[in-house]
N, CA, C and O atoms as CSV, one atom per row, in Angstrom:
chain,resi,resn,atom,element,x,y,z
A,1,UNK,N,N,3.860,35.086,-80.028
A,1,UNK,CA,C,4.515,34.117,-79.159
A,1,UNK,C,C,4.560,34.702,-77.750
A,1,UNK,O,O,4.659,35.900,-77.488
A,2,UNK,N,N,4.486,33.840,-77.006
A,2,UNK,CA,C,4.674,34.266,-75.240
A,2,UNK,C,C,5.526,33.018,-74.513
A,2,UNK,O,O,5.281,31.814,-74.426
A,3,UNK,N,N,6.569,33.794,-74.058
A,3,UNK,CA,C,7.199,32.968,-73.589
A,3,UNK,C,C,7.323,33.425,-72.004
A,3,UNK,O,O,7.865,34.392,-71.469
A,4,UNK,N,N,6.599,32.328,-71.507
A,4,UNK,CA,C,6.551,32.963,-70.043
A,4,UNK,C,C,7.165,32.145,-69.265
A,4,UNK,O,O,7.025,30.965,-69.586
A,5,UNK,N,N,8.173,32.469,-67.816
A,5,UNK,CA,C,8.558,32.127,-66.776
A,5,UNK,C,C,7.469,32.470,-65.867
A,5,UNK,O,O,7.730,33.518,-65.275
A,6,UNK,N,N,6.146,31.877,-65.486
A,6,UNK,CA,C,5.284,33.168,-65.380
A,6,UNK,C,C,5.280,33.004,-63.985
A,6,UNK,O,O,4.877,34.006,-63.396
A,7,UNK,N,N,5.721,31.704,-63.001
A,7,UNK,CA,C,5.885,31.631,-61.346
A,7,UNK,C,C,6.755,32.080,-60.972
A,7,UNK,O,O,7.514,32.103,-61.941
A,8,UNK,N,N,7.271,32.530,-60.104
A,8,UNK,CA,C,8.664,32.220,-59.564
A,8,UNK,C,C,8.131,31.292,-58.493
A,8,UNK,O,O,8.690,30.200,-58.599
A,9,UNK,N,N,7.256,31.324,-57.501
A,9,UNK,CA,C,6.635,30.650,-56.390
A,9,UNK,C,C,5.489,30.220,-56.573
A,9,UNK,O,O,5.145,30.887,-57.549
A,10,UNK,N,N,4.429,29.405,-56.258
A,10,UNK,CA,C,3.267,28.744,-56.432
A,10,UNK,C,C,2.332,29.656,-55.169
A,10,UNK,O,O,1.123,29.887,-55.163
A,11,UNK,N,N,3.333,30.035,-54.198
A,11,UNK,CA,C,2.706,30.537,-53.105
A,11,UNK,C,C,3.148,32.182,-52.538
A,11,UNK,O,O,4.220,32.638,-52.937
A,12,UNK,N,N,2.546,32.759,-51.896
A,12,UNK,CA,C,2.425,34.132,-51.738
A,12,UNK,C,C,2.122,34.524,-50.429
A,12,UNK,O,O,0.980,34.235,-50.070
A,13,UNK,N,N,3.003,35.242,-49.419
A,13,UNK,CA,C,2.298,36.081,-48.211
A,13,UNK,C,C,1.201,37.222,-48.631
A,13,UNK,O,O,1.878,38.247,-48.699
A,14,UNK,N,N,-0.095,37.544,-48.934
A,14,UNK,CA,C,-0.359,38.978,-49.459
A,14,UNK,C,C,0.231,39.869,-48.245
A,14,UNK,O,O,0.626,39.554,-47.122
A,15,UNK,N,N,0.130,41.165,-48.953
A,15,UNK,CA,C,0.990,42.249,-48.663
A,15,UNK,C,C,0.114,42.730,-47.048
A,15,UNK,O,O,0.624,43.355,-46.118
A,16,UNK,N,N,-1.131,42.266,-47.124
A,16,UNK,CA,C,-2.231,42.581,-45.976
A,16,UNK,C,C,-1.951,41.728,-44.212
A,16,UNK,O,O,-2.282,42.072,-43.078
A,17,UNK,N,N,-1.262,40.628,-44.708
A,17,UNK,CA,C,-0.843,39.937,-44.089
A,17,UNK,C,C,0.751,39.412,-43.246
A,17,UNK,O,O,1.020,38.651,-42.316
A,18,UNK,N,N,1.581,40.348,-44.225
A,18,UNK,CA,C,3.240,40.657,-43.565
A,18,UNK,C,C,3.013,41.460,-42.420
A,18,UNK,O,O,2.245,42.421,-42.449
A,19,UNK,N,N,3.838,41.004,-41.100
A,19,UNK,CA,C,4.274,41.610,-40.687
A,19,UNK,C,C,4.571,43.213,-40.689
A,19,UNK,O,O,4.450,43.753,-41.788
A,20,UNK,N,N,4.912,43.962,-39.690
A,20,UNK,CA,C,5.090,45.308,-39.784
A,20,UNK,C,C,6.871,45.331,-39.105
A,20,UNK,O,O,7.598,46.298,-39.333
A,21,UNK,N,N,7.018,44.964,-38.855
A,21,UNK,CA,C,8.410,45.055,-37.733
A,21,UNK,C,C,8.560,43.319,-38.137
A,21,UNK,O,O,7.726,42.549,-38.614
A,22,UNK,N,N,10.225,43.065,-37.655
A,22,UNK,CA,C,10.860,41.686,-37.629
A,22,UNK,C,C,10.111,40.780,-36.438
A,22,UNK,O,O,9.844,41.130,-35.289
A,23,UNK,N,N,9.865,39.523,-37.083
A,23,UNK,CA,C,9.259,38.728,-36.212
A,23,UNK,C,C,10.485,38.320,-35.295
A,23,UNK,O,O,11.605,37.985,-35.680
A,24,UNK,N,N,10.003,38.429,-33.945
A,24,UNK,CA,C,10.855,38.105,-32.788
A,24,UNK,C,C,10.456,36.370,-32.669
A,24,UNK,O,O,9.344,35.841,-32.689
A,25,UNK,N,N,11.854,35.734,-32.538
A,25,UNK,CA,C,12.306,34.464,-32.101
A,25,UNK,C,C,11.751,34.227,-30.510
A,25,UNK,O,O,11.365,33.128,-30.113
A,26,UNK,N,N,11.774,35.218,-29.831
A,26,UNK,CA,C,11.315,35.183,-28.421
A,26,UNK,C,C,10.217,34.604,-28.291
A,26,UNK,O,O,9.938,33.801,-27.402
A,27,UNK,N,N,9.326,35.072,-29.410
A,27,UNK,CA,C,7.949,34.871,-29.222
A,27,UNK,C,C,7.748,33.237,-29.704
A,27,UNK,O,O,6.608,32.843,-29.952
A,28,UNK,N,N,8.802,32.400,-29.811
A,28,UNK,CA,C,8.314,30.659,-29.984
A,28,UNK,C,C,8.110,30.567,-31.712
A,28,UNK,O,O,8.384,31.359,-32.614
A,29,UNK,N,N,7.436,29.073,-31.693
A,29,UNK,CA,C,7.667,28.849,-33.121
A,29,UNK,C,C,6.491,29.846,-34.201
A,29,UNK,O,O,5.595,30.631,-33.891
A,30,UNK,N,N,6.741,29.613,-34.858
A,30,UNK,CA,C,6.327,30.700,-36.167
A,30,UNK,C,C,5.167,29.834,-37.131
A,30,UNK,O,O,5.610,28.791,-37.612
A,31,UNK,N,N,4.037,30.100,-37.386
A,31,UNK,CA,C,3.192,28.968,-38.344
A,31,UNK,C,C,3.196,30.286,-39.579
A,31,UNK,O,O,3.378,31.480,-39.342
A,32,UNK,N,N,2.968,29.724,-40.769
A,32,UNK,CA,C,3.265,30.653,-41.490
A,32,UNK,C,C,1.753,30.283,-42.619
A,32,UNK,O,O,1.553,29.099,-42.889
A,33,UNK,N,N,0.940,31.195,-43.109
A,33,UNK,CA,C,-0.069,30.577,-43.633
A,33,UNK,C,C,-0.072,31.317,-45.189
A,33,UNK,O,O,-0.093,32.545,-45.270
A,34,UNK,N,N,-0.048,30.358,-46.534
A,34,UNK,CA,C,0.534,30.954,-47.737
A,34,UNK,C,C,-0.331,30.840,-48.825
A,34,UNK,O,O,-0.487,29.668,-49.166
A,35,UNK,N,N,-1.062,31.815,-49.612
A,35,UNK,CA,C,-1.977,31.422,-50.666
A,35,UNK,C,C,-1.738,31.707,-52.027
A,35,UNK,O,O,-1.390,32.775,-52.531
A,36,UNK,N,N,-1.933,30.781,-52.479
A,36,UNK,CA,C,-1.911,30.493,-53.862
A,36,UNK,C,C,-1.622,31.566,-54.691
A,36,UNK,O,O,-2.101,32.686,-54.508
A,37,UNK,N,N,-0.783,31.254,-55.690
A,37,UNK,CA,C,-0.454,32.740,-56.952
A,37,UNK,C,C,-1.491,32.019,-57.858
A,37,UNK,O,O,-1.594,30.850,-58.231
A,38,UNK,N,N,-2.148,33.031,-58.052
A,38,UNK,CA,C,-3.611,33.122,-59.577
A,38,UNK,C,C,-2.778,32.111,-60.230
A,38,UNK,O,O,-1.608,31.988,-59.868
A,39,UNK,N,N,-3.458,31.084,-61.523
A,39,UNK,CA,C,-2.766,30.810,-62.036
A,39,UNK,C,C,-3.603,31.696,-63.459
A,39,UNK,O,O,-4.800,31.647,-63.745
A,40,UNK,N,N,-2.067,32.771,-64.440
A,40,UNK,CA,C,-2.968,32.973,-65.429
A,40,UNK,C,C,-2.457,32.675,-67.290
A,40,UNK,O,O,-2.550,33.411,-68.272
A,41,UNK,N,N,-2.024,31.541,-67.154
A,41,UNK,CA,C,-1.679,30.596,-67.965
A,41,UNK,C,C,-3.181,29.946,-68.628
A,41,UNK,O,O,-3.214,29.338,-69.697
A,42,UNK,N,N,-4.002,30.125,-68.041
A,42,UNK,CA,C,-5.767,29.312,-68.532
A,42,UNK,C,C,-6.208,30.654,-69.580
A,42,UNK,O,O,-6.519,30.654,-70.771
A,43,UNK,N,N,-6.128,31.387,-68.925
A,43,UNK,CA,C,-7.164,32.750,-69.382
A,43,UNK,C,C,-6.223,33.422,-70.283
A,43,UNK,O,O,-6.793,34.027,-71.190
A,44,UNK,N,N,-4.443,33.515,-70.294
A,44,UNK,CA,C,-3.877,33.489,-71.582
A,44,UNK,C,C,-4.605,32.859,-72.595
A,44,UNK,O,O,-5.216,33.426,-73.501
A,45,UNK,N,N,-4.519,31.772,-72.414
A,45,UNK,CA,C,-4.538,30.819,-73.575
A,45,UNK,C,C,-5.766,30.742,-73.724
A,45,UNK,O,O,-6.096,31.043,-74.871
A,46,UNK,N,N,-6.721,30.430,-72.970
A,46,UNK,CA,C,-8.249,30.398,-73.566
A,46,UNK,C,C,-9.318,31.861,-73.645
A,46,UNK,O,O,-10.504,31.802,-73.970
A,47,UNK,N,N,-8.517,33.248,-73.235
A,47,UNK,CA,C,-9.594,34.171,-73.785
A,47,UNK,C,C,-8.410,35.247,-74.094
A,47,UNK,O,O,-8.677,35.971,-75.053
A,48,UNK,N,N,-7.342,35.458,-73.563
A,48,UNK,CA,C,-6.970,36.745,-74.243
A,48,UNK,C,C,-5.883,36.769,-75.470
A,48,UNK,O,O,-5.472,37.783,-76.034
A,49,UNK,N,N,-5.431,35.105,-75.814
A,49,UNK,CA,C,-4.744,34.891,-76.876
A,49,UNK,C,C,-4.962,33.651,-77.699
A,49,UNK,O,O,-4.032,32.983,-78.149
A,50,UNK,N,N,-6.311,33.359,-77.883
A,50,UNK,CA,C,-6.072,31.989,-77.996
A,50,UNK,C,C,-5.525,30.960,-79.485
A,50,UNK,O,O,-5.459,29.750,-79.697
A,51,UNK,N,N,-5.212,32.189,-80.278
A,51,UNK,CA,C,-4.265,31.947,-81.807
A,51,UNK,C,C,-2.559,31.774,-81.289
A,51,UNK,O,O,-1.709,31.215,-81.983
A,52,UNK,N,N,-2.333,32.303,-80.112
A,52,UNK,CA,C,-0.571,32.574,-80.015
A,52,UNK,C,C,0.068,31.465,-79.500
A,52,UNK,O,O,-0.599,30.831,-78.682
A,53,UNK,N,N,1.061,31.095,-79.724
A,53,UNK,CA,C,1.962,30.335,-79.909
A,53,UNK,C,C,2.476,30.130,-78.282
A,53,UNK,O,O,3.473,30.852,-78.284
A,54,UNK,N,N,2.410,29.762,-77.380
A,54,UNK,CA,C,2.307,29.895,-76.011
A,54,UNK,C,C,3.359,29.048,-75.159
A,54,UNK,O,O,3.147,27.850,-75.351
A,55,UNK,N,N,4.146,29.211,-74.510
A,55,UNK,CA,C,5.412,28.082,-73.874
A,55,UNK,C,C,5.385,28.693,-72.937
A,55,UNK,O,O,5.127,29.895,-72.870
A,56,UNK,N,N,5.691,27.853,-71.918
A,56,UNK,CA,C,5.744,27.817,-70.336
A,56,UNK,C,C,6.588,26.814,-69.809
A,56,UNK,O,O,6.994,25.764,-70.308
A,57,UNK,N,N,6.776,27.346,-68.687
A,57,UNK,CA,C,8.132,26.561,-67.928
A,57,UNK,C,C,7.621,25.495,-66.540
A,57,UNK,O,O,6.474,25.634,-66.114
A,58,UNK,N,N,8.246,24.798,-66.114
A,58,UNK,CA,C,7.989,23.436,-65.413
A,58,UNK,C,C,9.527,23.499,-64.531
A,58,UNK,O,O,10.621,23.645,-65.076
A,59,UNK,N,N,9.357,23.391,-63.464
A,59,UNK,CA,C,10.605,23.402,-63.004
A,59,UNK,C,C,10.026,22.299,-61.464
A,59,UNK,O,O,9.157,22.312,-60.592
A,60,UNK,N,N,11.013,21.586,-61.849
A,60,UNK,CA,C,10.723,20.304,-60.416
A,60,UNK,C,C,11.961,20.110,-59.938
A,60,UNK,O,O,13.044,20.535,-60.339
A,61,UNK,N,N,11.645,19.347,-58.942
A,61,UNK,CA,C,13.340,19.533,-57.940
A,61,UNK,C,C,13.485,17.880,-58.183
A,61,UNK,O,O,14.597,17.383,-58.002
A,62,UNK,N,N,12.259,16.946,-58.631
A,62,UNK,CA,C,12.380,15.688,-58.912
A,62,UNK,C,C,12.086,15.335,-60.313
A,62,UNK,O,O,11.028,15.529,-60.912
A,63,UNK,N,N,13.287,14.731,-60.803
A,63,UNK,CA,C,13.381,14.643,-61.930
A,63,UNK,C,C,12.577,13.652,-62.445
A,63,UNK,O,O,12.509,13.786,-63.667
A,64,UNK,N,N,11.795,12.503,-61.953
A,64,UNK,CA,C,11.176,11.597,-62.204
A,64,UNK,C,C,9.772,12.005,-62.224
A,64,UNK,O,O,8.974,11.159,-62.627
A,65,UNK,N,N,9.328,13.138,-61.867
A,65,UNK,CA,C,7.294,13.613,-61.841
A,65,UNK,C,C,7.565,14.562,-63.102
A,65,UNK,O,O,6.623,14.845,-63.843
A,66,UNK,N,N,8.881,15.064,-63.350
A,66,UNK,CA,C,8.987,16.130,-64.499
A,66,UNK,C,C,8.417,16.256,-65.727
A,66,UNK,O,O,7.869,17.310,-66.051
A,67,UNK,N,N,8.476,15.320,-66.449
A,67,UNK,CA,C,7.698,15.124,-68.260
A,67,UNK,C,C,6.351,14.572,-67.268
A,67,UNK,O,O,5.540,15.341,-67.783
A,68,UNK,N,N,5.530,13.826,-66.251
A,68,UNK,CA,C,4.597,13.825,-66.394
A,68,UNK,C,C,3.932,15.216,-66.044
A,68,UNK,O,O,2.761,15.335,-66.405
A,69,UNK,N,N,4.331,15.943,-65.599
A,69,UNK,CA,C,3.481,17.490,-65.020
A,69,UNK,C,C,3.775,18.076,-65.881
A,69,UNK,O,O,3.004,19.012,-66.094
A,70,UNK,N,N,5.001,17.946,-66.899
A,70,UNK,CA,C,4.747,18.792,-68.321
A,70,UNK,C,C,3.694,18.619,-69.396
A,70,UNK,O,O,3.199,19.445,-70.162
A,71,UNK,N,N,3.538,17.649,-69.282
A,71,UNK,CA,C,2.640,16.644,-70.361
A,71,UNK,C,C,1.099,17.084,-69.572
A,71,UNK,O,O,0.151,17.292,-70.329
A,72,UNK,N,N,0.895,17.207,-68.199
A,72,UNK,CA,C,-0.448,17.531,-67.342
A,72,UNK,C,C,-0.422,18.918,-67.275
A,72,UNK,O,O,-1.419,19.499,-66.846
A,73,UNK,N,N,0.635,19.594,-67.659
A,73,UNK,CA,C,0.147,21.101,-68.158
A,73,UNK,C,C,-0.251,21.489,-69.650
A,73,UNK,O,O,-0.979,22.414,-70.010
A,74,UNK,N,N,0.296,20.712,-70.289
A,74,UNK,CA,C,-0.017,20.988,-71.780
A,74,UNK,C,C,-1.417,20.639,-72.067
A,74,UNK,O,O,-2.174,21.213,-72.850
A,75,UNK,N,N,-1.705,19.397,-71.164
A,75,UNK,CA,C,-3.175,19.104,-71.623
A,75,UNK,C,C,-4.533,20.174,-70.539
A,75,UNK,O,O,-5.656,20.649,-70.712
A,76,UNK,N,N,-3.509,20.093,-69.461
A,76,UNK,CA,C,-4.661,21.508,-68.845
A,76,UNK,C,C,-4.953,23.212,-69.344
A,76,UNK,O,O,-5.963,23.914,-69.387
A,77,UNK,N,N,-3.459,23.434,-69.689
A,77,UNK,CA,C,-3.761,24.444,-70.068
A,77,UNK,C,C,-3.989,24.708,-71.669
A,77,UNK,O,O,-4.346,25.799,-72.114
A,78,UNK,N,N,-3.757,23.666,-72.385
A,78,UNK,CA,C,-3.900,23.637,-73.837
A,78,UNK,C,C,-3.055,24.482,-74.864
A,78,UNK,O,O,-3.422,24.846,-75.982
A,79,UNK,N,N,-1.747,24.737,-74.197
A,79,UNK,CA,C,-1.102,25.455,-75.095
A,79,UNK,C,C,-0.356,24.878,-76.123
A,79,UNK,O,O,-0.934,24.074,-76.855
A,80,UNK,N,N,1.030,25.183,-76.349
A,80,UNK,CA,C,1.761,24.412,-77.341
A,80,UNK,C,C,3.323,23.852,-76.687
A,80,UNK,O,O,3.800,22.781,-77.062
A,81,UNK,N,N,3.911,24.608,-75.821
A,81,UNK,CA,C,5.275,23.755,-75.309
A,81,UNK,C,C,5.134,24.291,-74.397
A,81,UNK,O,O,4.461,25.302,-74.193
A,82,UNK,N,N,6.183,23.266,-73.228
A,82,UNK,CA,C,6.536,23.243,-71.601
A,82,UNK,C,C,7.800,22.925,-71.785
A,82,UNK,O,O,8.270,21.895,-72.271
A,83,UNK,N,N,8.547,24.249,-71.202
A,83,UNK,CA,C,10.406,23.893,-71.076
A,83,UNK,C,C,10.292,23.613,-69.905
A,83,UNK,O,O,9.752,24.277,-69.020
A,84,UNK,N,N,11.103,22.006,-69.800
A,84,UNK,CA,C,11.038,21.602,-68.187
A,84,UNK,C,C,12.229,21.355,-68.205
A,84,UNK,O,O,12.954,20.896,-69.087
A,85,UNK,N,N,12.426,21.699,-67.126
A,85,UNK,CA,C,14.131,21.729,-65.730
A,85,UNK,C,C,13.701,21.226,-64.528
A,85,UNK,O,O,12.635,21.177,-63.915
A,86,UNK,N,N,14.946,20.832,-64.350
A,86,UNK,CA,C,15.310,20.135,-63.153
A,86,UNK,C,C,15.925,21.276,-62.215
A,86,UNK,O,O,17.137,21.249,-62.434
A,87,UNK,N,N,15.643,22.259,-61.278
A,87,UNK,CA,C,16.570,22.812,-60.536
A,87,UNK,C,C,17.508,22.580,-60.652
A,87,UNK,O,O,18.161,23.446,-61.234
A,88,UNK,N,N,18.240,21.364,-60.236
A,88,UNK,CA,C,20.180,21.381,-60.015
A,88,UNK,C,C,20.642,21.690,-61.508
A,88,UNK,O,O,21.548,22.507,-61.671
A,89,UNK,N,N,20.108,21.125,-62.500
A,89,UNK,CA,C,20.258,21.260,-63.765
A,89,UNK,C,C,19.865,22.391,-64.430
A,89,UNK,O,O,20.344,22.273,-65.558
A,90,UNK,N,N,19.153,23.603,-64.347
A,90,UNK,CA,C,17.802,24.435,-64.979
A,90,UNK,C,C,19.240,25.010,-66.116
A,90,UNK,O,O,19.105,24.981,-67.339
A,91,UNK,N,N,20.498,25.482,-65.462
A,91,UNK,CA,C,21.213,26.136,-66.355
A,91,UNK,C,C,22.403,25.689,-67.233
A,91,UNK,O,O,23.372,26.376,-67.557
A,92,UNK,N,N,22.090,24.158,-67.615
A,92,UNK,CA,C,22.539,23.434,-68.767
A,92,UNK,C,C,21.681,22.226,-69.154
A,92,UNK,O,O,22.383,21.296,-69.551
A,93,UNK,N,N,20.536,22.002,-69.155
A,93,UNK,CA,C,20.147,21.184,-69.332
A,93,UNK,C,C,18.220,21.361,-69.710
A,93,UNK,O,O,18.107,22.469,-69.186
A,94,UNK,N,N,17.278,21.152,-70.042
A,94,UNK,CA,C,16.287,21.121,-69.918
A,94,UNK,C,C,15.281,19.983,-71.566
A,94,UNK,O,O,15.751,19.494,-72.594
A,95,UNK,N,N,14.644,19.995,-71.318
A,95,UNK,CA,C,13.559,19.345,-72.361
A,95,UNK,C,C,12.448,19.860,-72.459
A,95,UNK,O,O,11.712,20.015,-71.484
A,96,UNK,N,N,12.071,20.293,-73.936
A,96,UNK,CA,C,11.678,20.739,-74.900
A,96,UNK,C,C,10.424,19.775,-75.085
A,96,UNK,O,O,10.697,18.806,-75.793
A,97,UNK,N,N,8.714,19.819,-74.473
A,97,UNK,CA,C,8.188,19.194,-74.383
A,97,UNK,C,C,6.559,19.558,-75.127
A,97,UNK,O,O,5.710,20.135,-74.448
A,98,UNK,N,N,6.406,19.332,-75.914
A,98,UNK,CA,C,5.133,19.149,-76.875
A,98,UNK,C,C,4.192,17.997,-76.476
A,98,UNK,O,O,4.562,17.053,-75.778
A,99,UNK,N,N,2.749,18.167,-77.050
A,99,UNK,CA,C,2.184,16.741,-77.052
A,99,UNK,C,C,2.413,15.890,-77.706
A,99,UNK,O,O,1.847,14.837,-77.414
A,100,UNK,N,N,3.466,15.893,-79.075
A,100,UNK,CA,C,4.017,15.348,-79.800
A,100,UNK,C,C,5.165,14.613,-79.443
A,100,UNK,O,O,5.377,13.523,-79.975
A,101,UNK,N,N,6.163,15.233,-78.344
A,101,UNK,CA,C,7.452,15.056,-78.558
A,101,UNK,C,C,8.350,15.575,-77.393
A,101,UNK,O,O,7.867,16.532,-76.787
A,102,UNK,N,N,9.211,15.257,-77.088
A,102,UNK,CA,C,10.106,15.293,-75.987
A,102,UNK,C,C,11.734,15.782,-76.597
A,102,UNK,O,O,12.521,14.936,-77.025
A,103,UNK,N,N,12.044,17.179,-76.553
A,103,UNK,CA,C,13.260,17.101,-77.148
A,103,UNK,C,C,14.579,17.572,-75.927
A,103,UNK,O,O,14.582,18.589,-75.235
A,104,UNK,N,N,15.149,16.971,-75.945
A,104,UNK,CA,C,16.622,17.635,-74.872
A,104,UNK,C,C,17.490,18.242,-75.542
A,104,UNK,O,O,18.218,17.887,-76.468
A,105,UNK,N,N,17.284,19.701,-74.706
A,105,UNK,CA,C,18.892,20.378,-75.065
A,105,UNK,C,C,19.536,20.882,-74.111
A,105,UNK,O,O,19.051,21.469,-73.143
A,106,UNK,N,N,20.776,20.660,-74.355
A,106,UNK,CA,C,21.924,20.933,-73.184
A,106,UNK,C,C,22.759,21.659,-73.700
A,106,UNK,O,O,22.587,22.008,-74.867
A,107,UNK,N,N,23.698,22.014,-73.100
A,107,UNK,CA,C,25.092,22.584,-73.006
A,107,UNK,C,C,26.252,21.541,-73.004
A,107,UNK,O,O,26.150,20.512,-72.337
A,108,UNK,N,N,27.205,21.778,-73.653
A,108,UNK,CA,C,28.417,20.769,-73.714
A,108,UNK,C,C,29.552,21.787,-72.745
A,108,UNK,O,O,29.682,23.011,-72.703
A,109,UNK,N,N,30.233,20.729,-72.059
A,109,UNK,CA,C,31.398,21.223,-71.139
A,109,UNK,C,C,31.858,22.424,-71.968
A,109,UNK,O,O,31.898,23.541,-71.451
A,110,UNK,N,N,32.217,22.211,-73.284
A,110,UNK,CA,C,32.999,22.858,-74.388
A,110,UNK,C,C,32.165,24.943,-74.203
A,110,UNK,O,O,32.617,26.088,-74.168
A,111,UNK,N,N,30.886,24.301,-74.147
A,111,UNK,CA,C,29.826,25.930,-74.545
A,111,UNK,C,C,29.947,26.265,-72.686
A,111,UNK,O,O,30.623,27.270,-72.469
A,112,UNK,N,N,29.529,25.738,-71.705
A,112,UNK,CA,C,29.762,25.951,-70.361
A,112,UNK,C,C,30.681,26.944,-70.447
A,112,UNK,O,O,30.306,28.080,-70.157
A,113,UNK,N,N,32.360,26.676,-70.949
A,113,UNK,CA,C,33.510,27.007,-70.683
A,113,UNK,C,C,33.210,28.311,-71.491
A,113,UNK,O,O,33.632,29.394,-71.086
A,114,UNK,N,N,32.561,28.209,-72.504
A,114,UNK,CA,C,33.219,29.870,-73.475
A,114,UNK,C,C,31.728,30.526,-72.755
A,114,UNK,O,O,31.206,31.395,-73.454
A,115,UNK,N,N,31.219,30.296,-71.835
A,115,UNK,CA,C,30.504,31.133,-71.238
A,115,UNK,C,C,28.736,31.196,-71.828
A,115,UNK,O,O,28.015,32.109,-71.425
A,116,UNK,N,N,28.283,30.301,-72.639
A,116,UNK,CA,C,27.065,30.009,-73.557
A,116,UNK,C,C,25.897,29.426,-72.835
A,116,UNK,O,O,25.791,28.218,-72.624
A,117,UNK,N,N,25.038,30.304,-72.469
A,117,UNK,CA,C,23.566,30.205,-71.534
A,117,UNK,C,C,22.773,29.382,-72.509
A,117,UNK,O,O,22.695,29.482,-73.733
A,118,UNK,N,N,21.928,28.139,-71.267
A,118,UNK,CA,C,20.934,27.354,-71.983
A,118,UNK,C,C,19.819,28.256,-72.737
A,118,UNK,O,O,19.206,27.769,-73.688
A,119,UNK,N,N,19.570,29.555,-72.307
A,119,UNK,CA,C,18.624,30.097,-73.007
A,119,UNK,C,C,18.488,30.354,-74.576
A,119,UNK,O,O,17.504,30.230,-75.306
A,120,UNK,N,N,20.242,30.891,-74.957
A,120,UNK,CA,C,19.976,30.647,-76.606
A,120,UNK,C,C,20.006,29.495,-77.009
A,120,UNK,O,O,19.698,29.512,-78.201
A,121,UNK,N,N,20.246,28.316,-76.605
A,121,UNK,CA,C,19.486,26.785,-77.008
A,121,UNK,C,C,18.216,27.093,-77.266
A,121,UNK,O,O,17.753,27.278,-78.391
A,122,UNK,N,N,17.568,27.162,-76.129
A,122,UNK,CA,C,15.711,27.269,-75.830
A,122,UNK,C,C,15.261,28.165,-77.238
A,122,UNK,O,O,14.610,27.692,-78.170
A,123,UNK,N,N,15.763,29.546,-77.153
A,123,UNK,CA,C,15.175,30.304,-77.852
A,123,UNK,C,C,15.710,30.164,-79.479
A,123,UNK,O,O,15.158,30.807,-80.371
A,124,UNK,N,N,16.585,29.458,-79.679
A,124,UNK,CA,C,16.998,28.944,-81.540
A,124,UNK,C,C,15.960,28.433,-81.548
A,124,UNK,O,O,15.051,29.060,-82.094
A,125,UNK,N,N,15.653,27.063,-80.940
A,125,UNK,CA,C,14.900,25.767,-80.868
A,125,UNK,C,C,13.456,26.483,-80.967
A,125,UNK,O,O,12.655,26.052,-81.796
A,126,UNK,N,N,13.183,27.346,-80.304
A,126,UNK,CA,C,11.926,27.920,-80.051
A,126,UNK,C,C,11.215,28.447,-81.382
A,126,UNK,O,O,10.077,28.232,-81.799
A,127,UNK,N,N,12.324,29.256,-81.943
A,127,UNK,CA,C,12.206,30.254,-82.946
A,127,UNK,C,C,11.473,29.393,-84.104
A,127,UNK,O,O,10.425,29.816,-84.594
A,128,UNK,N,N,12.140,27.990,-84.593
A,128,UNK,CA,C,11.760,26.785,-85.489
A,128,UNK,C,C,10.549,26.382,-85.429
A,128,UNK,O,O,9.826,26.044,-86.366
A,129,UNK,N,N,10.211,26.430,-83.822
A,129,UNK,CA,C,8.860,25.921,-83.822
A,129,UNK,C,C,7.734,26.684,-83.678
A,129,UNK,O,O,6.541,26.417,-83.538
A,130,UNK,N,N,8.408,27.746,-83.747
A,130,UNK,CA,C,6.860,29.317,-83.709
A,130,UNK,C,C,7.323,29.259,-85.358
A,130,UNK,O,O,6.246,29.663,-85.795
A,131,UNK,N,N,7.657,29.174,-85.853
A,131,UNK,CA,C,7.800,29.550,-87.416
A,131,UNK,C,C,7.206,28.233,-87.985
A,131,UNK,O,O,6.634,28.289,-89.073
A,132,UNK,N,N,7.292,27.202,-87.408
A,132,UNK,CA,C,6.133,26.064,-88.065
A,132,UNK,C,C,4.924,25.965,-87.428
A,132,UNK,O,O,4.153,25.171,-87.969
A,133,UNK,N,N,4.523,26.510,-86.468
A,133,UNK,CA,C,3.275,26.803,-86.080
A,133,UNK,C,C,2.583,27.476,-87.104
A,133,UNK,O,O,1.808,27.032,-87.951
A,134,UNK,N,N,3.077,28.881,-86.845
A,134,UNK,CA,C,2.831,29.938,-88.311
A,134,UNK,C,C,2.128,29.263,-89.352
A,134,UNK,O,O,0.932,29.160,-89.624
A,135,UNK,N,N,3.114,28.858,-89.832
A,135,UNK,CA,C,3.089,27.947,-91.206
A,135,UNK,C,C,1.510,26.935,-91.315
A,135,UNK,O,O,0.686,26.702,-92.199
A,136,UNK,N,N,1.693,26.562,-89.930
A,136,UNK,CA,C,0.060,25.557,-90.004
A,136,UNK,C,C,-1.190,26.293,-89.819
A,136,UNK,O,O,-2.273,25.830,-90.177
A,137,UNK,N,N,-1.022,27.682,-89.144
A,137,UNK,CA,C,-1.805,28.168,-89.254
A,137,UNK,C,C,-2.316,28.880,-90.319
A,137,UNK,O,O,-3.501,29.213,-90.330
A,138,UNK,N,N,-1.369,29.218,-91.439
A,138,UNK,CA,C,-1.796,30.194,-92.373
A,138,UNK,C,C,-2.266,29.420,-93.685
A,138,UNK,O,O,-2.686,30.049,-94.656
């Protein structure tokens, strides 16, 4: 199983290209030019694991493009689930997204209060479905 957060950003200053000293305000407005983080979610899944059980994360700030770019990663990259969040929401709330199936799990005011992270949701939920993967594979 791989469970990857594997962006934090889509985009990248390389290290060749920062600054050496603080950019001075004096000097007027600032254009800033940003390239792409590898994506290596393809080459996981299609050459260096392509039996493993594979989930990846989706995080949109608009909740309405969300299940479709989950659903357009599952079929690009061909794995098996996309945990998608909503930013304002990412830490009680998310859906559990297969080509099969759309599942939501949240947090109740009740688990919030005694201090209970969406992650052991994700990862119970997770555990069920790498153990029936298994199962289809063997």
């Amino acid at each position: 199983m791989f469970y990857l957060a594997a962006a934090v950003s889509d985009f990248y200053i390389p290290v060749s290209e920062m600054p050496e000293h603080k950019i001075q305000s004096s000097e007027g407005a600032l254009q800033i030019t940003m390239k792409m983080v590898p994506k290596m979610l393809s080459p996981l899944v299609r050459d260096w694991a392509p039996e493993a059980f594979v989930i990846s994360f989706k995080l949109e700030t608009d909740a309405q493009i969300l299940l479709d770019k989950s659903r357009q990663a599952l079929e690009k990259y061909r794995h098996q689930v996309v945990v998608a969040n909503v930013l304002e929401s990412r830490r009680t709330s998310v859906i559990i997204v297969t080509r099969d199936s759309q599942t939501p799990l949240s947090l109740s005011d009740e688990e919030i209060a005694q201090g209970m992270e969406i992650e052991e949701k994700i990862v119970s939920y997770l555990q069920g479905q790498h153990t029936a993967f298994i199962e289809r594979k063997g």
